[in-house]
Structures are given as C-alpha cells and as structure tokens.
N, C-alpha and C positions, 0 to 999 in steps of 0.2 A: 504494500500500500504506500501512495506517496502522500506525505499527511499533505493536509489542507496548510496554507502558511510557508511553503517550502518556497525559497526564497531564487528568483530566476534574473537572470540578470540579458536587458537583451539592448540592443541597438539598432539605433533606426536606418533606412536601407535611403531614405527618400528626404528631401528638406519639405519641412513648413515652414509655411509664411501667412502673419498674420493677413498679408494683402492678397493674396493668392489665394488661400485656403477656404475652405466654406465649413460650418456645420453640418458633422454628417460624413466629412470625407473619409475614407477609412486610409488608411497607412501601415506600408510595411514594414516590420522591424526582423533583426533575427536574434536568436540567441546567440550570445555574447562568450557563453562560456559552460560545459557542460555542464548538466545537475547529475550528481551520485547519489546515490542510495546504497549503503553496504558495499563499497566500492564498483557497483554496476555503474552506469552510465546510462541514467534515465531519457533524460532529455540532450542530446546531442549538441554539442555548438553547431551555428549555423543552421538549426530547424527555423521552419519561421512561424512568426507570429504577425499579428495586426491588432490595428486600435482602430479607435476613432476620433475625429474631434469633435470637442463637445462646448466651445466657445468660442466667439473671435469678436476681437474689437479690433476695429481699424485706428489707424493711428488718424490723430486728428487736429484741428486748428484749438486753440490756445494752450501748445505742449501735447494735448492729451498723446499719452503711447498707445500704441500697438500690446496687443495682447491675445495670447492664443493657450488655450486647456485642451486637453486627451484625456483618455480613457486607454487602460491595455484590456483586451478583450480575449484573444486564446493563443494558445501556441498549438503548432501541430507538429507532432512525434511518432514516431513507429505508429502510423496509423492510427491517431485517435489523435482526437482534437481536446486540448486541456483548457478550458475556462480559467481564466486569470483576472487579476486584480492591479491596479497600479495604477497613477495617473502622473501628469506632469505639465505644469504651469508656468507658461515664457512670457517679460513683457518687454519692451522698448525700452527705451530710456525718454523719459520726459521731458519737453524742450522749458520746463518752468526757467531756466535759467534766461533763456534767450526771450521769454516772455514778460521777464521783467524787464530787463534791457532796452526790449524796442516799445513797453509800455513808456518807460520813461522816455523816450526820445519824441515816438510818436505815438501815442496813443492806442490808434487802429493799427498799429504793425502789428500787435500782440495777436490777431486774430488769423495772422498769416505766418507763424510761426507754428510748426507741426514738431510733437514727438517721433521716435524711431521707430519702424516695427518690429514685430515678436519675432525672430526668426528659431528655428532650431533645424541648424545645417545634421546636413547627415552624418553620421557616426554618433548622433546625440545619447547620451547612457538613459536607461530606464531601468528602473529596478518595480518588479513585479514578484506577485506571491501568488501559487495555488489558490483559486478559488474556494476548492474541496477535494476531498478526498479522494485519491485518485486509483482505484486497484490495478493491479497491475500483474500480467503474465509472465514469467522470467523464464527462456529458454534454460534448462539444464545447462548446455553448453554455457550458457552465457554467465553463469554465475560463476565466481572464482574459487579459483580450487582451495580447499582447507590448508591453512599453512601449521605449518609443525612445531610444533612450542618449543623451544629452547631456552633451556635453562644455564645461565654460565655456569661455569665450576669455581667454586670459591676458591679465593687464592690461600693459598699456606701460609699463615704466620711467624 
C-alpha cells in the first residue's frame, strides 16, 4: 500500500503565464525524482502528471501584478492513474514603486504604470502528496532480494 501523504516531488514540463494562461488550462508536469517504498521504486522519475489552473489575475494599471494559482491533480505510473494533492501560487512584482513616482510628478501617470506578471518558467519544482491510499501489486521479481545480517566480530581486548 502506498499511504495516503507520501510525498512526490514533480516538475513542470511547460511555462505559465499569468497573461497567456486561462482558468481551466491543464498542464504538464513530470516526476522529479523516484518515490520508494521498501526500496521498490513506486513511482518512477519522469512518469507524468498534470494540474490545473485555478486562478489568474492579469497584471494591471496602478502597479497591480500578475498572479497565477494551480492545482496538482494525478500522476500516472505503471498503469494507474494516482490522485494527488498540491498547489502552487506565483505573483509579479508590483509597480507601487513607480506608482508613487509618476503620482508625484504627474498625477495621471500613476494609472499607466502596470505590475509584472506571474510567470512560472518550466522546470518550476512542485511538491505534491498522495491523495489516498494507494494498493499496490508488486511483481515477485521486482521486490529485492533479502539481504543477510551481518554481525561484526568483536575485537579482542
């Protein structure tokens, strides 16, 4: 069984952008780094996964930023699709500086001063968890062989 909570570590394949993206669009990620179980190799690096987004604010006139939310939705493994969890929240940077600036100069400049947008180039990390509990079939083969206890010999005094 792979508990519910186990901890996946994945990476995005694709850039977001707050000004490009919509609500709704799904995106690919992969897995980042194997998951083990009892030294099996559950989940493979490089399986993939997908999310979704689940907010966007454009970047806008007085400073306002760009801002963009996800969702991690499943990974897919040795033929079965795993329900997952995780999310992750990008914003601009905010032009208030340059809004106070051309307030004081000019008043109405302030209204044409815009924040950055959200971007999250690819390679962006995500950390995700098991949704639930996840059973699982383990080839004989595949599990590793019993290793043989060894006990030092105490040294002579």
């Amino acid at each position: 069984m792979l508990p519910r909570g186990t901890p996946i570590r994945l990476r995005t394949l694709q850039q977001l952008h707050s000004q490009e993206n919509r609500v709704g669009d799904r995106f690919d990620l992969e897995v980042a780094e194997d998951v083990m179980l009892n030294g099996i190799v559950i989940i493979p690096r490089g399986s993939r996964a997908n999310g979704e987004v689940t907010r966007i604010r454009r970047k806008g006139m007085w400073g306002r930023s760009g801002r963009i939310e996800t969702r991690l939705l499943s990974v897919q493994a040795n033929g079965i699709t795993i329900p997952i969890s995780g999310a992750v929240s990008e914003h601009g940077d905010t032009g208030t500086a340059g809004v106070v600036a051309s307030i004081v100069v000019l008043p109405v400049a302030g209204f044409f001063v815009t924040g950055t947008s959200a971007i999250l180039p690819v390679g962006t990390g995500f950390n995700a968890t098991t949704d639930s509990d996840v059973p699982l079939v383990i080839p004989d083969g595949a599990r590793p062989a019993p290793q043989a206890l060894v006990v030092p010999a105490s040294a002579p005094h």
